[in-house]
C-alpha positions as CSV (number, residue, x, y, z in Angstrom):
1,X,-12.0,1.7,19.5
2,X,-9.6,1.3,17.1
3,X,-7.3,4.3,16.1
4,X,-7.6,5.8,12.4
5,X,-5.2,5.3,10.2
6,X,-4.2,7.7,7.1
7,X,-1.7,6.4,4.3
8,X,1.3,8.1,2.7
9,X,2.7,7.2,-0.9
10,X,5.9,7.3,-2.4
11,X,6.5,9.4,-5.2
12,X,7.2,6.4,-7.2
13,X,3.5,5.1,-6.5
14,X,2.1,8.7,-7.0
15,X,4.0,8.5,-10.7
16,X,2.2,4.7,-11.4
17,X,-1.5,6.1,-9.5
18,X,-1.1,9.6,-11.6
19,X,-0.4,7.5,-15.3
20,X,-3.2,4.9,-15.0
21,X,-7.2,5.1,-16.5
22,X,-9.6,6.7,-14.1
23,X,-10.8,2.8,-13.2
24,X,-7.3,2.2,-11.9
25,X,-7.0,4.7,-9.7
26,X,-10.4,4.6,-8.4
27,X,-9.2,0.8,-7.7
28,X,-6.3,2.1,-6.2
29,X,-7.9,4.1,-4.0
30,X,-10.1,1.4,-2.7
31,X,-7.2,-0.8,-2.1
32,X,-5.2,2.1,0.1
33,X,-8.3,2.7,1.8
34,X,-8.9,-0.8,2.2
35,X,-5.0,-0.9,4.0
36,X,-5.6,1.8,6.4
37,X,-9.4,0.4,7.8
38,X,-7.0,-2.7,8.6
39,X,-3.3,-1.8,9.3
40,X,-3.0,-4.5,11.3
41,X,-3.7,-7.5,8.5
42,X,-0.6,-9.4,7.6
43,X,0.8,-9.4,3.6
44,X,1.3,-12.0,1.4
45,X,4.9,-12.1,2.1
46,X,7.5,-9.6,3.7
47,X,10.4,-8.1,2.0
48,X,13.2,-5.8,3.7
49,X,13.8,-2.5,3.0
50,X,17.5,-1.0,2.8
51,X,17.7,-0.4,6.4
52,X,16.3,-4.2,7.8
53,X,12.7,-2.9,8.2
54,X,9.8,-5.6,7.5
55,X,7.7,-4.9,4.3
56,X,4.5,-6.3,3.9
57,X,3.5,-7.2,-0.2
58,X,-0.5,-8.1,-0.5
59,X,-1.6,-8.5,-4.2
60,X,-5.2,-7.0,-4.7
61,X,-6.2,-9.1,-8.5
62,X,-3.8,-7.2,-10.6
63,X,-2.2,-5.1,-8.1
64,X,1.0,-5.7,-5.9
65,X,1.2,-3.1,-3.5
66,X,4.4,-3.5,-0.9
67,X,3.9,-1.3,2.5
68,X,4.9,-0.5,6.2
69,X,2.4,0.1,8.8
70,X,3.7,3.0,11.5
71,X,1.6,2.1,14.3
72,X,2.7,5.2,16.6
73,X,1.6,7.6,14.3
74,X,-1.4,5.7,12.7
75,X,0.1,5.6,9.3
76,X,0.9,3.1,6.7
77,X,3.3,4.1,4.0
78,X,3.2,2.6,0.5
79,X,6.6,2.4,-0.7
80,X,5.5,0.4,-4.0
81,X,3.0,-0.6,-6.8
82,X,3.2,-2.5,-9.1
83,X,0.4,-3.4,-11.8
84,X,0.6,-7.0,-12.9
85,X,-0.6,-7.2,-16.3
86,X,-2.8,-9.8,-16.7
């Protein structure tokens, strides 16, 4: 059985979530839901943070969210969002 996870957000991301339409951040919540029932999926590419560690960036259609799983405490931490206007 698989542990479950819970998410954290940056307060950058909770300044994007708290500005957008109510569609956006019920979209937003799907996606960070969609993260946690599978923390162990693999982004679209990996960035470094300021201290080495491995981000993973998944776009969702007009979303780019950039992350870190914590598997020891069941978390995954969204560090940034970014809404690609399209």
């Amino acid at each position: 059985m698989t542990p479950t996870y819970n998410y954290t957000v940056a307060d950058a991301v909770l300044a994007v979530f708290a500005a957008g339409t109510k569609r956006q951040r019920e979209k937003l919540l799907r996606i960070f839901g969609e993260l946690t029932s599978d923390p162990f999926l693999a982004g679209d590419a990996i960035q470094l943070d300021h201290i080495g560690r491995p981000l993973q960036v998944r776009r969702f259609g007009e979303w780019t969210v950039t992350y870190w799983p914590e598997h020891l405490g069941n978390h995954i931490h969204i560090v940034a969002l970014e809404h690609l206007r399209m």
